[in-house]
KEVEX-986720 format. One record per residue: residue in one letter; x, y, z of N, C-alpha, C in turn. Coordinates in pm, 1 decimal. Layout:
BEGIN
 type     n_xx     n_yy     n_zz    ca_xx    ca_yy    ca_zz     c_xx     c_yy     c_zz
    A        X        Y        Z        X        Y        Z        X        Y        Z
...
REM end
This chain:
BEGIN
 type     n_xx     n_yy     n_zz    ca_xx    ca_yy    ca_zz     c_xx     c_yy     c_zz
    X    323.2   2824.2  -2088.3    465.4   2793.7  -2092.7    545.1   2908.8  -2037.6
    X    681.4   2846.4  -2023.6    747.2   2996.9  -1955.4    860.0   3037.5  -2052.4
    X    841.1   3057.7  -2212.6    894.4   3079.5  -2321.3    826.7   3193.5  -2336.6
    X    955.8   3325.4  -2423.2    868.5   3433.3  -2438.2    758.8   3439.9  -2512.9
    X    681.1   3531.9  -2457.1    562.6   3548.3  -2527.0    555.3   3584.9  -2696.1
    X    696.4   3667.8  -2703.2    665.0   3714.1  -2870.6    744.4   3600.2  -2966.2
    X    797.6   3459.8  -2883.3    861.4   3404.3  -3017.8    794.4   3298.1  -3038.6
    X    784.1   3196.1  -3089.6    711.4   3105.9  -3136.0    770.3   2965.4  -3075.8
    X    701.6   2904.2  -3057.9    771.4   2729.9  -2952.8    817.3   2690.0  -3004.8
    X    837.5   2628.7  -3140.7    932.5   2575.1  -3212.0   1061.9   2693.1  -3195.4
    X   1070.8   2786.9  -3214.5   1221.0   2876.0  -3160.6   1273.5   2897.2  -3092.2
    X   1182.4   2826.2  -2956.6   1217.4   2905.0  -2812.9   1235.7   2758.9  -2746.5
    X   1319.7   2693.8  -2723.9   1366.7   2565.5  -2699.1   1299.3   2499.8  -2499.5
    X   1330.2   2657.9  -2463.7   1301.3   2628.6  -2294.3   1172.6   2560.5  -2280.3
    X   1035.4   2607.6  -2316.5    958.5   2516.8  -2286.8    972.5   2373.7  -2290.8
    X   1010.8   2307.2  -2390.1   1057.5   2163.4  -2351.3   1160.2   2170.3  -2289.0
    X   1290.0   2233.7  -2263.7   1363.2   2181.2  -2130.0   1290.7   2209.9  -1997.0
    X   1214.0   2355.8  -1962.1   1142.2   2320.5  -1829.9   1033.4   2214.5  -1834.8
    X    975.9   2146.1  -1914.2    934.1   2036.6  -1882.0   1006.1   1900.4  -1890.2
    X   1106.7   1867.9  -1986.2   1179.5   1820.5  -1910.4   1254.2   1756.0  -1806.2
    X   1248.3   1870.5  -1733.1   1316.2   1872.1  -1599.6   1220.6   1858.4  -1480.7
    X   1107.6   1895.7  -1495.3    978.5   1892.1  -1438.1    934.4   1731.1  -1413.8
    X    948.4   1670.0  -1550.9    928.7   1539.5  -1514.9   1057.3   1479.6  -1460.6
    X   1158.2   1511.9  -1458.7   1250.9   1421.6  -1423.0   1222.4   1460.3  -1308.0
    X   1208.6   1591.3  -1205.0   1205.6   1606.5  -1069.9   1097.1   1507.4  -1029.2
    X    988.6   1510.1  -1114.9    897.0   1394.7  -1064.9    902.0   1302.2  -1032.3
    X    996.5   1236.0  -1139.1   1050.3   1124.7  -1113.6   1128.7   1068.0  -1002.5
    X   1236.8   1170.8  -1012.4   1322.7   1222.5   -872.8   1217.1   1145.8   -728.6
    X   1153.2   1242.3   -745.9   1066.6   1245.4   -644.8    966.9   1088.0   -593.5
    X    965.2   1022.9   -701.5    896.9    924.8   -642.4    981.3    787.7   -653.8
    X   1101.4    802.5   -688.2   1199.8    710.9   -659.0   1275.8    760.6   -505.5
    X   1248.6    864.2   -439.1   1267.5    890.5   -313.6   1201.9    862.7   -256.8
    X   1058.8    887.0   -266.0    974.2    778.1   -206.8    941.2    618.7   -163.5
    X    977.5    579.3   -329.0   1049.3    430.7   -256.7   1140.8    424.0   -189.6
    X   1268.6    491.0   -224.5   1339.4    475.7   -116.2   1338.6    477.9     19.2
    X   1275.6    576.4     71.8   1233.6    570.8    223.2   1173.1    463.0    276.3
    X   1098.3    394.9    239.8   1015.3    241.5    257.7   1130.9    118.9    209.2
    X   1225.4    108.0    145.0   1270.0      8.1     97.5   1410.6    -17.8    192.7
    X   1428.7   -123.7    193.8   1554.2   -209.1    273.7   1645.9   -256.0    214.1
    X   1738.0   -219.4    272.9   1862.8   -385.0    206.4   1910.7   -365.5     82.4
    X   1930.4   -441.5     22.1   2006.6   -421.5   -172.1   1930.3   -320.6   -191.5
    X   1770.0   -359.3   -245.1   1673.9   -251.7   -321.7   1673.1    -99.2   -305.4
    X   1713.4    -97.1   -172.0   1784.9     81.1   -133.1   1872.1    111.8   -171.4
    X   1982.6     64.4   -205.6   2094.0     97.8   -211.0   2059.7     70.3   -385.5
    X   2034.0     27.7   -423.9   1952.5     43.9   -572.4   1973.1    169.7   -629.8
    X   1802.0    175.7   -498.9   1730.2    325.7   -557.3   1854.1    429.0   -543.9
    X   1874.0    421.5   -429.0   2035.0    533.1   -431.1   2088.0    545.7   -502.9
    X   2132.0    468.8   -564.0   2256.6    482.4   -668.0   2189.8    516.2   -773.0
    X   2082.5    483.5   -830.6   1988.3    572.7   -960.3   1922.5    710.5   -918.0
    X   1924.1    712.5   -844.8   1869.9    912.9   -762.6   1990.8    969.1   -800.5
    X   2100.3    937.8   -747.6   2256.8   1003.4   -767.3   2304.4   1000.0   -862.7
    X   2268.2    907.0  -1011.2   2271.2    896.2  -1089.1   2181.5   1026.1  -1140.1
    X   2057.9   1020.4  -1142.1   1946.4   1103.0  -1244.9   1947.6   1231.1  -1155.1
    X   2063.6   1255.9   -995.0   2086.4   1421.2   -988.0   2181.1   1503.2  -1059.2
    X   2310.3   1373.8  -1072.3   2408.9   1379.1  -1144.3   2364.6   1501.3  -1277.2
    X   2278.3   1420.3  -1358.0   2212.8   1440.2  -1469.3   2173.4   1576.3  -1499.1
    X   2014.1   1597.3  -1384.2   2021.1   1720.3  -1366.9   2080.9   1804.7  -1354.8
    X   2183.8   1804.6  -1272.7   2307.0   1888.4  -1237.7   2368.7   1986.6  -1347.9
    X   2361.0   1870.5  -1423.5   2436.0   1948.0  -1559.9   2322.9   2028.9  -1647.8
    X   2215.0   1916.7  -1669.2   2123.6   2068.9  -1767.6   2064.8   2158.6  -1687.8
    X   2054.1   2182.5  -1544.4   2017.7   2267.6  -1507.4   2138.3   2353.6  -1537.1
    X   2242.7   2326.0  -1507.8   2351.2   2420.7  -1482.1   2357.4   2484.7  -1627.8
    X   2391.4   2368.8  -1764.2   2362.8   2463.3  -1883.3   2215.4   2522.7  -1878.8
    X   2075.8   2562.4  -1844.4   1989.6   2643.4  -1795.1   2033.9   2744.1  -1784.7
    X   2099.5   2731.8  -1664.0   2125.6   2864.5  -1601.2   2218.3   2959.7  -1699.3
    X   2315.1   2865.2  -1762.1   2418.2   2984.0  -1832.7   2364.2   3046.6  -1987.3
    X   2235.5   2916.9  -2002.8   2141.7   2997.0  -2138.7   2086.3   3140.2  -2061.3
    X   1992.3   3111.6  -1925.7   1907.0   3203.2  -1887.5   2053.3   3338.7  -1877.4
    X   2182.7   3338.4  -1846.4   2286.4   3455.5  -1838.6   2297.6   3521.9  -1957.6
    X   2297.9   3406.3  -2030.7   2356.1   3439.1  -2193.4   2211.3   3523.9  -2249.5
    X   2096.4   3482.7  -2271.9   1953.6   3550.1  -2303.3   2007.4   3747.4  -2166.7
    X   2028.2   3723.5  -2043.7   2015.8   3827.1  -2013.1   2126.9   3922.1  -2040.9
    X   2185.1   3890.7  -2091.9   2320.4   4013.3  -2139.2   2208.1   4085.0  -2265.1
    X   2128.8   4027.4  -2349.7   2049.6   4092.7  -2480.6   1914.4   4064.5  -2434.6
    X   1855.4   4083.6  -2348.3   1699.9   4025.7  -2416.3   1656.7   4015.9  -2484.6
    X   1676.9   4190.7  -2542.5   1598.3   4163.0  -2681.8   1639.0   4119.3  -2833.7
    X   1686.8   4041.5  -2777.1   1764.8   3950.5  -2877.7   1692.2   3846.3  -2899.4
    X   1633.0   3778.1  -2794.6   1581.0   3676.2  -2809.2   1462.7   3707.5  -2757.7
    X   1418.2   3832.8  -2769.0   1222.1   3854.6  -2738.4   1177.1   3778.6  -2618.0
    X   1266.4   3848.4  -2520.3   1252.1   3813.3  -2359.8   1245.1   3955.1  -2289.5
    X   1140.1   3963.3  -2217.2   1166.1   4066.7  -2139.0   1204.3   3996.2  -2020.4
    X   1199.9   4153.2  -1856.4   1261.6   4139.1  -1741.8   1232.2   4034.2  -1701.0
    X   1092.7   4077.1  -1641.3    992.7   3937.7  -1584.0    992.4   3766.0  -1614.2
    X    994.7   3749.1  -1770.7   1060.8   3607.4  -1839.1   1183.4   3586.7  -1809.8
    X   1271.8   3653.0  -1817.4   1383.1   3614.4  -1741.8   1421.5   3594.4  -1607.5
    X   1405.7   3708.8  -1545.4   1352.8   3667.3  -1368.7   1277.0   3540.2  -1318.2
    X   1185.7   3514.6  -1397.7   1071.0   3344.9  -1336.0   1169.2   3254.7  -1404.1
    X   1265.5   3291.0  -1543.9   1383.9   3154.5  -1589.6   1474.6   3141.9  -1500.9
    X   1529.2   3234.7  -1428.9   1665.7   3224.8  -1335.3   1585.5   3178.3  -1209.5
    X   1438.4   3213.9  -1148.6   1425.3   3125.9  -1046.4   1366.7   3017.9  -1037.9
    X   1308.4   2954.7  -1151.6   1268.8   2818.1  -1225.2   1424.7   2772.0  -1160.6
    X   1531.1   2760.2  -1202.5   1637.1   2699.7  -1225.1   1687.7   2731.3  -1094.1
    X   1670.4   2842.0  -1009.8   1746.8   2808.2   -846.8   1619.7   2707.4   -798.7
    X   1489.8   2724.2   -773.3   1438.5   2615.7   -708.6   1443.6   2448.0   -751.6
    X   1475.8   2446.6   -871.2   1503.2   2319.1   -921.9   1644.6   2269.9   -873.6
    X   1777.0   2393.6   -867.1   1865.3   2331.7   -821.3   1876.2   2289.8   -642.5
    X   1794.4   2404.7   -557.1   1781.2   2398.1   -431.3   1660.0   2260.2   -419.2
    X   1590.9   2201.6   -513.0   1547.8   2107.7   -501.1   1643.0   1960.6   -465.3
    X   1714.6   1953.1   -587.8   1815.8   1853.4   -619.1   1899.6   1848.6   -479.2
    X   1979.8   1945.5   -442.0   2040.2   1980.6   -350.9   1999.8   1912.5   -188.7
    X   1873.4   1917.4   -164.9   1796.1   1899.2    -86.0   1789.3   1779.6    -67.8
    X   1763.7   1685.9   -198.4   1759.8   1525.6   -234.8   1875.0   1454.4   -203.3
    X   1946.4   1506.6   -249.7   2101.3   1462.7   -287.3   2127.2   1494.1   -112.9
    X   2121.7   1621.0    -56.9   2178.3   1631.3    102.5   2056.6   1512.9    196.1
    X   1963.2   1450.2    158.5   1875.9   1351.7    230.8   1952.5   1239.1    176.0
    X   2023.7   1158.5     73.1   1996.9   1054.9     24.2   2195.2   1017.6     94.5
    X   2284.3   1176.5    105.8   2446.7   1175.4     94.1   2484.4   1209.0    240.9
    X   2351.4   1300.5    259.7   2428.3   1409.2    360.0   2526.6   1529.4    357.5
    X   2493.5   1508.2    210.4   2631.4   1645.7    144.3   2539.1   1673.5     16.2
    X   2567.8   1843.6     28.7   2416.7   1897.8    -34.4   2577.8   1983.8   -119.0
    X   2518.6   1999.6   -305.1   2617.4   1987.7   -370.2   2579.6   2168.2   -444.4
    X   2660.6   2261.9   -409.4   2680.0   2408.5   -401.2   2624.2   2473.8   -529.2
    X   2496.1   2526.4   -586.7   2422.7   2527.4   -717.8   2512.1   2637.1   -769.8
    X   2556.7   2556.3   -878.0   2635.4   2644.1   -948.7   2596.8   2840.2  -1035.8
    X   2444.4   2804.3  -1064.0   2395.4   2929.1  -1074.4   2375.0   2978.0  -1013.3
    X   2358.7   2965.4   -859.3   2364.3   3096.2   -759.1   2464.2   3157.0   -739.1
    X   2583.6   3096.5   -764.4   2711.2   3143.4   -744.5   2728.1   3230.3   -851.4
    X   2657.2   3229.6   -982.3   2703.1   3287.9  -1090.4   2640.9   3428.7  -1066.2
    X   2546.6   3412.1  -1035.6   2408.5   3535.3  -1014.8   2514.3   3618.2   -893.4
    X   2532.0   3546.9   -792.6   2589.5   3631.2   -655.2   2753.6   3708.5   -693.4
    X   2783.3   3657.0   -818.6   2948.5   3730.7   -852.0   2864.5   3806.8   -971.9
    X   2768.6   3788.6  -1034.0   2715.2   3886.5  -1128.0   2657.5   4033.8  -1048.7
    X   2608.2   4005.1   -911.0   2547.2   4065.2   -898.3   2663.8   4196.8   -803.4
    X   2738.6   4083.0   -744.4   2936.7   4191.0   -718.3   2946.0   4290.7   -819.7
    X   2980.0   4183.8   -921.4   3056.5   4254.1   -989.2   2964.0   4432.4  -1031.5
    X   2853.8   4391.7  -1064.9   2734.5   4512.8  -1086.0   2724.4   4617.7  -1004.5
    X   2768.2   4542.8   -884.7   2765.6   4687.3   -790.3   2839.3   4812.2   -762.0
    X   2802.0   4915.3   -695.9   2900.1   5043.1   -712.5   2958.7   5056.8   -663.9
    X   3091.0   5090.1   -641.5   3215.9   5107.9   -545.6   3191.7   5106.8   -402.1
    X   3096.9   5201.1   -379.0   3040.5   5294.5   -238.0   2916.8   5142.3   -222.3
    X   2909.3   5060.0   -244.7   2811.6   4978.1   -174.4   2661.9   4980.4   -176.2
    X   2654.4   5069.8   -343.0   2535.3   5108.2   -324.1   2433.9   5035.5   -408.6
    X   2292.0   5036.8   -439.6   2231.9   4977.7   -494.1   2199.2   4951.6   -647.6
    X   2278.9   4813.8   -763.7   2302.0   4817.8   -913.5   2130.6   4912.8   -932.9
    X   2187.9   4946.7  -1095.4   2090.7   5041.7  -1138.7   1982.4   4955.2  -1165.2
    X   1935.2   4827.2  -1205.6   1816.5   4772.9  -1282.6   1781.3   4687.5  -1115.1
    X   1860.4   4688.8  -1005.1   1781.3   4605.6   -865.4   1581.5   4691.1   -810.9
    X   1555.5   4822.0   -857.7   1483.0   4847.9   -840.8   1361.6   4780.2   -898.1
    X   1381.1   4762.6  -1055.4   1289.5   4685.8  -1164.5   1286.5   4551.1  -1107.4
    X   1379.7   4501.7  -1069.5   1355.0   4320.8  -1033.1   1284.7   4380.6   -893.6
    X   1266.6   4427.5   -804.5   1217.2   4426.3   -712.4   1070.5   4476.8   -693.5
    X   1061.7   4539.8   -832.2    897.2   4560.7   -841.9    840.8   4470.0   -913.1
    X    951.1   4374.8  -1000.0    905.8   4244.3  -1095.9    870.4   4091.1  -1025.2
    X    948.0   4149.3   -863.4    972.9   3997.3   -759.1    817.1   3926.8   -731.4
    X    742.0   4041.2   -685.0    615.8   3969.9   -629.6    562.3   3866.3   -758.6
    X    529.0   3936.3   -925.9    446.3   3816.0  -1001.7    554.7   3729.7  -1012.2
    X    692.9   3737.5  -1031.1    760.4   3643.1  -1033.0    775.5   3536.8   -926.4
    X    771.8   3576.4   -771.3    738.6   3493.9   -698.3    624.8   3400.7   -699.6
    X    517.4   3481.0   -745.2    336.5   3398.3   -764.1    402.2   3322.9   -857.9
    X    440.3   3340.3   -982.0    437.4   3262.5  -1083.6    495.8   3110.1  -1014.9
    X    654.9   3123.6   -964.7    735.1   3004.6   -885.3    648.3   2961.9   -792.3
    X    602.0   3014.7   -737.8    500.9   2935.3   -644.2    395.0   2847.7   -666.9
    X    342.0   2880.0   -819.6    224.9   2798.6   -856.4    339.9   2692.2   -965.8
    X    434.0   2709.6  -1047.9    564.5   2621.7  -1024.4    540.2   2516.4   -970.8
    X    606.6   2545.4   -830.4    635.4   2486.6   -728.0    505.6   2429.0   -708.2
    X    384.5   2431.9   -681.7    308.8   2342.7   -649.7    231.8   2267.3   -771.7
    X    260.5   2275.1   -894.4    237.8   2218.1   -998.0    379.4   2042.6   -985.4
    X    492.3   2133.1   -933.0    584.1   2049.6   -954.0    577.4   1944.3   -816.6
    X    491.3   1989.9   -709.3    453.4   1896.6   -566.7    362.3   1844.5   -605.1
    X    261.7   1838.3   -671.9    149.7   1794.1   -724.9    214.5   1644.9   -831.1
    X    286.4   1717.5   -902.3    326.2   1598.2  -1002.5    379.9   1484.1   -866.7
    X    458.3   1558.8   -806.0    551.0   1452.9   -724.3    455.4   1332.7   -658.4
    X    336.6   1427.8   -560.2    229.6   1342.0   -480.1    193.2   1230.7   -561.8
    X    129.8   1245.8   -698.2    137.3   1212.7   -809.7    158.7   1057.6   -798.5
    X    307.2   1104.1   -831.7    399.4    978.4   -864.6    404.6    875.7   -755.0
    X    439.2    926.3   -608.3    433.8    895.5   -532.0    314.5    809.7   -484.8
    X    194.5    839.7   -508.6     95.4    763.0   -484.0     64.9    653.3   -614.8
    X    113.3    653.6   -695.4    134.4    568.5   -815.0    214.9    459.9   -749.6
    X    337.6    475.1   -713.2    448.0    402.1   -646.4    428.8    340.9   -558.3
    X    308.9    421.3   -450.1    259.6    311.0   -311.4    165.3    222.1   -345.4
    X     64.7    220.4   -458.8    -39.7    167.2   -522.7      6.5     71.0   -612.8
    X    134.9     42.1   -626.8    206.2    -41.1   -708.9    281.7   -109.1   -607.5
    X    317.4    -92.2   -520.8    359.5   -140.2   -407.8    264.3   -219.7   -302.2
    X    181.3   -186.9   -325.4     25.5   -259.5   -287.8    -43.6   -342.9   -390.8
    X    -21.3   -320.5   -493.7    -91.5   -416.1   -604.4     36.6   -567.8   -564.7
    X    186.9   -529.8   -562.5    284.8   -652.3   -550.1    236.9   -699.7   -461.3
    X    219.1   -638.3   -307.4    221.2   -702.3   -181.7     41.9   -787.7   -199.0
    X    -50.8   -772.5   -266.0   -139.8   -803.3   -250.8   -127.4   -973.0   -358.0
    X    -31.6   -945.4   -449.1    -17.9  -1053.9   -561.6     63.0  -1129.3   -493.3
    X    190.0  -1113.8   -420.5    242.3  -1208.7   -318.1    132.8  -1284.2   -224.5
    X     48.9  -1247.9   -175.8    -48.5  -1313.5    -96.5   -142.6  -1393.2   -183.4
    X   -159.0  -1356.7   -251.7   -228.4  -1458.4   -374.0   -150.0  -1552.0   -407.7
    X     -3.7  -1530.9   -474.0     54.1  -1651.7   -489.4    107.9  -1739.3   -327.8
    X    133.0  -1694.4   -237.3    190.7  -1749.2   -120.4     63.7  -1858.7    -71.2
    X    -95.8  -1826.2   -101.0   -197.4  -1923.8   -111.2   -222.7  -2017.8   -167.4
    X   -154.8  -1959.9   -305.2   -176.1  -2099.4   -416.0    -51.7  -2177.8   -360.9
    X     71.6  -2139.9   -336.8    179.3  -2223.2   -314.2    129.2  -2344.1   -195.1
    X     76.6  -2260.2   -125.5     16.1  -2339.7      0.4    -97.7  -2484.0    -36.0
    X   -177.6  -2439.8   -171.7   -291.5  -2500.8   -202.6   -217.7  -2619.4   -257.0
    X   -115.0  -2605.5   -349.0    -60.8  -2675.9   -409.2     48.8  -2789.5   -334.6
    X    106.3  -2712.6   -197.2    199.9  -2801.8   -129.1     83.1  -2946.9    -91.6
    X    -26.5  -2838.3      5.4   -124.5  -2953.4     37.3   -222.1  -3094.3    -64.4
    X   -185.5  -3034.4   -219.4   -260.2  -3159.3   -260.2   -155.5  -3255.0   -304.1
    X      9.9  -3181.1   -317.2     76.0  -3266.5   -326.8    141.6  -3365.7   -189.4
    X     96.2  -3343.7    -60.0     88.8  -3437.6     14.6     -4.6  -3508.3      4.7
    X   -123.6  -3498.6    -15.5   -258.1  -3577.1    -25.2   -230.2  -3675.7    -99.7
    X   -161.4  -3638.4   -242.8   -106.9  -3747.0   -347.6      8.9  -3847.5   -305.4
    X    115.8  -3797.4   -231.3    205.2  -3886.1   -191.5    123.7  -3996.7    -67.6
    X     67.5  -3982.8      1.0    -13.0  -4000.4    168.7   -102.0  -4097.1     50.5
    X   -164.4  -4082.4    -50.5   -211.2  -4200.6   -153.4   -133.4  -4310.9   -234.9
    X    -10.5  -4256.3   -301.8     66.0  -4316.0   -332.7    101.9  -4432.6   -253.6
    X    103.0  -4386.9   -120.9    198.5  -4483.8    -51.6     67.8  -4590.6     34.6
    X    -57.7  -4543.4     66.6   -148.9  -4651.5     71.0   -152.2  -4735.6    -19.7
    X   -152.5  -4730.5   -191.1   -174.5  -4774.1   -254.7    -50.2  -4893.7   -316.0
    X     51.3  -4825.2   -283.4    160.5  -4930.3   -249.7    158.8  -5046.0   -206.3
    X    117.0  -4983.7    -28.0     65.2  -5112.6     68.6    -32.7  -5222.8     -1.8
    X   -120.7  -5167.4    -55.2   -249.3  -5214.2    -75.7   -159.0  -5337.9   -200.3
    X    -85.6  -5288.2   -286.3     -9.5  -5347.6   -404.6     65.9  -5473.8   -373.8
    X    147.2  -5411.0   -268.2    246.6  -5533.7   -177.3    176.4  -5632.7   -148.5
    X     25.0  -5607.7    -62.3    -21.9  -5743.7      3.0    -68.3  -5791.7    -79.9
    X   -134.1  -5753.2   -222.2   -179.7  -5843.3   -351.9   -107.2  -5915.6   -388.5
    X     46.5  -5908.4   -389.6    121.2  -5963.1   -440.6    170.8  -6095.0   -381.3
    X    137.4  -6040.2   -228.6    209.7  -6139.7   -123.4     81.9  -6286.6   -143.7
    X    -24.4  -6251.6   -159.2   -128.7  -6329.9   -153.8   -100.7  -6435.1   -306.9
    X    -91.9  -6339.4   -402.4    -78.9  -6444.3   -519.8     42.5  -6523.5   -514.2
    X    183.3  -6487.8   -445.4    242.1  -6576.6   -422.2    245.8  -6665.1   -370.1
    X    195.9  -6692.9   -244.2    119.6  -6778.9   -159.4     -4.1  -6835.0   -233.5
    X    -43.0  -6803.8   -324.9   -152.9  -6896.9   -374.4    -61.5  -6977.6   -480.1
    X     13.6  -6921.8   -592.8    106.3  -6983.1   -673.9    162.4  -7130.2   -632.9
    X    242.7  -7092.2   -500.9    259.0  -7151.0   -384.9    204.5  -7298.4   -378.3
    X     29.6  -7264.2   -323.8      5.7  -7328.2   -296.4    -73.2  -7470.3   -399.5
    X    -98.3  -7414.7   -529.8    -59.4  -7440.1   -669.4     49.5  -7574.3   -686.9
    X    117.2  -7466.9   -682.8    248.3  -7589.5   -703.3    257.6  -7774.8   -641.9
    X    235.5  -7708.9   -521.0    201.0  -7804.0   -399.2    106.9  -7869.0   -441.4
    X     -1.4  -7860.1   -505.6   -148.2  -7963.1   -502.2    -72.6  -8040.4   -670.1
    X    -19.9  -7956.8   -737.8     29.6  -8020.6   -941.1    137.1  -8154.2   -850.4
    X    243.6  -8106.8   -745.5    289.2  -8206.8   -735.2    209.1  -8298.2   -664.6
    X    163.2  -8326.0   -586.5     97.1  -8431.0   -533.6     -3.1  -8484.7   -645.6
    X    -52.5  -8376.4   -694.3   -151.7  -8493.2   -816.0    -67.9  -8609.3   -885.8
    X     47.8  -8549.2   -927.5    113.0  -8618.4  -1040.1    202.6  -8742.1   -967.3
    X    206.9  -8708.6   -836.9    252.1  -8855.7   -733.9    126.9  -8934.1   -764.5
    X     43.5  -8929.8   -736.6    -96.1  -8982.3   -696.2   -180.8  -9045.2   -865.3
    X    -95.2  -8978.4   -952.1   -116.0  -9024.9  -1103.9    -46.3  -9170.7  -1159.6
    X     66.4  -9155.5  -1023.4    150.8  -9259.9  -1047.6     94.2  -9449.9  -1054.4
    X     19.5  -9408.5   -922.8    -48.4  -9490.8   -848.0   -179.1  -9567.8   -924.0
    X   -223.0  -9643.2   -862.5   -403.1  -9706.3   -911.1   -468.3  -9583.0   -942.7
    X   -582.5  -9666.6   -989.2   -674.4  -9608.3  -1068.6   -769.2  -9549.0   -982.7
    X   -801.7  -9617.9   -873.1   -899.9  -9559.6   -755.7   -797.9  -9430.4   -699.0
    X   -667.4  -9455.1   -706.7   -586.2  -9326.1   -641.9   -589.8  -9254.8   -692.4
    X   -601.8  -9259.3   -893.7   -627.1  -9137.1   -963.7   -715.0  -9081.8   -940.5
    X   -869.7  -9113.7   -927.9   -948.8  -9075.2   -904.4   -933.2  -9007.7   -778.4
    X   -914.1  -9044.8   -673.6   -936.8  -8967.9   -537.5   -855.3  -8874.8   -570.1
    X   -723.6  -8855.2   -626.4   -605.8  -8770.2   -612.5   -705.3  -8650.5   -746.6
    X   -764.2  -8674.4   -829.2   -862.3  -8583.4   -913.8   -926.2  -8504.7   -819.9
    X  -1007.3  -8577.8   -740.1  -1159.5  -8552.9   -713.7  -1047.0  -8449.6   -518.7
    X   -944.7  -8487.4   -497.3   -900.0  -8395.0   -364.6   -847.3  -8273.9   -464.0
    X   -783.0  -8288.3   -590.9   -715.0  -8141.7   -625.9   -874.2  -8052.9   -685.0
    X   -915.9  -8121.5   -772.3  -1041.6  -8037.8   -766.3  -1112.2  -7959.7   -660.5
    X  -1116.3  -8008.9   -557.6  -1173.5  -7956.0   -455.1  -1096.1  -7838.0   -395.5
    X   -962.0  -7866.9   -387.1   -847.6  -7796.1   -326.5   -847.6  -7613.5   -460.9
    X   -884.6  -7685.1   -569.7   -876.7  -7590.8   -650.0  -1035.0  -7516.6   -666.7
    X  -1120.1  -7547.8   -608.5  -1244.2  -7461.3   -573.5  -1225.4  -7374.0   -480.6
    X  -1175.6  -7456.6   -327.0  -1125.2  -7384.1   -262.5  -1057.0  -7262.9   -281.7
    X   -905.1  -7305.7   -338.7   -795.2  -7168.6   -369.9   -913.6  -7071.3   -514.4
    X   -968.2  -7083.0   -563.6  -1047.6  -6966.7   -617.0  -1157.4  -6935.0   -556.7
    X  -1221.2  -6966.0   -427.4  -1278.4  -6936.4   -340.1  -1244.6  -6838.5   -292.6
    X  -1115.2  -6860.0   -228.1   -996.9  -6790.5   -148.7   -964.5  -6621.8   -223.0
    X   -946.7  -6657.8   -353.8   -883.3  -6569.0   -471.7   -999.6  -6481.9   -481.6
    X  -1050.0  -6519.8   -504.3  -1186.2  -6422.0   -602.5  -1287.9  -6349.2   -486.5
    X  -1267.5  -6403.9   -371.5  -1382.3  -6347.9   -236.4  -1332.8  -6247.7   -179.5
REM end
């Protein structure tokens, strides 16, 4: 952690704000990533939640920075030496020159880190009339190199998270595009059996109509043989008979007709 060494984590609050902020840059970071790939509404989305969650940052970095001022007026107040303080004040410029960076890709207007400005009038005001060099610039300058190593492995802890995320985000972006093609198949599977069903429906129609047309025409022809019998009933007895013995026949026939 980058909390002093002599106080205890529950007292020393920074370790959870530099992580924190660590994940939110992560985050940062791979909602910029979508963004670069994304079009149309969904960009302008992501935009407006990046500018939103720099917004954010903006501010606890900035209170950061005025804890990391406030700790350096006493160190040992709060059981910080040089070095812990030096890697806190540049924890908090690369995080803000991060943001800055995002925000100048996403705006085009890169937004002026308020703790450098504080450090660069701290560091005025410290200086000696004649232009010469504050008394403690020697100690930070023999403290710069581990403090630089330290930000640097930082910094690639905090590119690491990002790649991270980022490849999470394209792999999720590939799991959708791969589930769209799955469903865009079934949609397809499904259009085609519901033509198959209509393209049946409507044979089966046909097929319905001409059954119908046939039993009417047999009904029809029904009718036609009851009346003539019952003329032919009227008549002699030899006419009954023949007028029997022709509808019988006529009626073998029409279930001939029917049933074949």
């Amino acid at each position: 952690t980058l909390g002093g060494n002599n106080m205890a984590e529950l007292d020393d609050p920074w370790p959870a704000l530099e992580a924190e902020v660590g994940r939110q840059c992560a985050e940062v970071g791979a909602l910029v990533t979508r963004w670069r790939i994304e079009s149309g509404a969904e960009k302008n989305t992501l935009k407006a939640a990046l500018l939103k969650m720099l917004a954010e940052l903006d501010v606890d970095l900035q209170d950061m920075a005025a804890t990391v001022e406030i700790a350096g007026r006493d160190p040992a107040k709060f059981n910080l030496d040089k070095a812990e303080l030096q890697q806190r004040r540049e924890f908090v410029q690369t995080s803000q020159t991060q943001t800055s960076e995002v925000r100048l890709e996403l705006t085009g207007e890169a937004t002026p880190c308020k703790g450098g400005r504080l450090q660069a009038e701290r560091a005025g005001l410290l200086g000696s009339p004649g232009g010469g060099v504050p008394p403690a610039s020697r100690e930070e300058l023999e403290l710069k190199p581990a403090a630089s190593a330290r930000q640097g492995r930082a910094h690639q802890m905090n590119e690491g998270i990002i790649q991270e995320q980022q490849m999470v985000a394209q792999t999720a972006v590939e799991q959708q595009d791969e589930q769209l093609g799955v469903l865009s198949g079934v949609m397809d599977r499904l259009g085609s059996m519901g033509r198959s069903i209509h393209e049946e429906l409507v044979a089966q129609g046909k097929a319905l109509d001409e059954f119908t047309n046939e039993v009417d025409e047999t009904q029809g022809r029904m009718r036609n043989a009851i009346t003539v019998m019952n003329k032919m009933l009227k008549n002699k007895e030899n006419g009954k008979f023949c007028a029997i013995l022709v509808l019988s026949i006529v009626l073998i026939i029409l279930m001939f007709l029917v049933f074949s």
